[in-house]
C-alpha positions as CSV (number, residue, x, y, z in Angstrom):
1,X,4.9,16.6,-22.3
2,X,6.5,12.8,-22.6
3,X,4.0,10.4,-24.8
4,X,2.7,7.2,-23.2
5,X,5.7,5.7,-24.8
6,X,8.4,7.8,-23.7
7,X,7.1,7.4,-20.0
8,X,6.8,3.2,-20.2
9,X,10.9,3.2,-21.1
10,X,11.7,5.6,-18.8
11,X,10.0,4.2,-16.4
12,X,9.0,0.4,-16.6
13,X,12.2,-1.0,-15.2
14,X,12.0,0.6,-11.7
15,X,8.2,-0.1,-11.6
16,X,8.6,-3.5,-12.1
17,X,11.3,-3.4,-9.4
18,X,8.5,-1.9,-7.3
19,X,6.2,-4.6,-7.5
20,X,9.0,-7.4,-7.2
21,X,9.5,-6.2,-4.2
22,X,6.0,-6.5,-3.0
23,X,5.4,-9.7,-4.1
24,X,9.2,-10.8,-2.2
25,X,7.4,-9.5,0.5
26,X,4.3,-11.1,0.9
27,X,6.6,-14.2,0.2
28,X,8.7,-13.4,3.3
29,X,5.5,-12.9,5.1
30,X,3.8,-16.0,3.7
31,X,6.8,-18.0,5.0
32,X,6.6,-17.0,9.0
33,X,4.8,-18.4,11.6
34,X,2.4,-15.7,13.4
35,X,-0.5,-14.0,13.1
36,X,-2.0,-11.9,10.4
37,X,-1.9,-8.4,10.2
38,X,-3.9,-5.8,9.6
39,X,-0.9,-4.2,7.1
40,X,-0.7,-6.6,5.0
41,X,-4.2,-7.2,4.9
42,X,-5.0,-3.1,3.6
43,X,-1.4,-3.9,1.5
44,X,-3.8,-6.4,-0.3
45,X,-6.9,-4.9,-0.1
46,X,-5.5,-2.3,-2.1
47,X,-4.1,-4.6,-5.0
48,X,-7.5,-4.7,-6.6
49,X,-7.6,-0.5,-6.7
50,X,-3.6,-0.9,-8.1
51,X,-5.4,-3.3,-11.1
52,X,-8.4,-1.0,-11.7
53,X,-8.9,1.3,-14.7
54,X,-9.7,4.2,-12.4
55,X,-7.7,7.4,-13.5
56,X,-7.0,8.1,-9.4
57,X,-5.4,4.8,-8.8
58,X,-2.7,6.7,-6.3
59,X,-5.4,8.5,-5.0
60,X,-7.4,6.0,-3.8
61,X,-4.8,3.7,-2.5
62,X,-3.6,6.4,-0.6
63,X,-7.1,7.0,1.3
64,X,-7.3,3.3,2.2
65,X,-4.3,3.4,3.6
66,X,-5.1,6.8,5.6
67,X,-6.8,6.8,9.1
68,X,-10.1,8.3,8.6
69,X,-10.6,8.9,12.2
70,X,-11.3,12.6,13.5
71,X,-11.2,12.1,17.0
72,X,-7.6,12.1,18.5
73,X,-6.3,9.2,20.8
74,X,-5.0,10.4,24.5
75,X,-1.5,9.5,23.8
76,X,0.6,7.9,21.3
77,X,2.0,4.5,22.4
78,X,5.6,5.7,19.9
79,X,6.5,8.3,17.5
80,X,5.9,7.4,14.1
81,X,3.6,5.9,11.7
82,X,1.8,2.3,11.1
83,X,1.0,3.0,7.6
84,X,-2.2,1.6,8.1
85,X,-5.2,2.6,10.0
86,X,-5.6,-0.1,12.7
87,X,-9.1,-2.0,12.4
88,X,-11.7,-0.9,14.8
89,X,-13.9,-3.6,16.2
């Protein structure tokens, strides 16, 4: 099993790649006219679970970004995936 220390320089590099990317994107998005949406808003709702202490970090940041529903909709409007469970008002 790799020590704490073996993992950081294997691994630190492409993490921080990883988050440079998320921050270019909320940039990008920062920068366009239009309406907010409710991916980006569950993108940064789950930055404060990303900065906890909690041992199930990927865990939980996967739930929030998994639609909890259990009743299925009559038909899918495309094939594929949002990535975020749409807000139900």
């Amino acid at each position: 099993m790799p020590t704490k220390q073996q993992l950081i320089d294997l691994q630190f590099v492409e993490t921080r790649h990883k988050l440079l990317d998320v921050a270019a994107f909320l940039d990008r998005i920062d920068r366009h006219p239009g309406e907010p949406d409710y991916r980006t808003d569950a993108l940064k709702a789950a930055l404060p679970i990303l900065l906890s202490d909690r041992p199930d970090r990927a865990k939980a940041i996967l739930e929030a970004f998994s639609d909890t529903t259990s009743e299925p909709i009559p038909q899918a409007a495309f094939q594929g995936a949002f990535g975020a469970p749409k807000p139900t008002n």
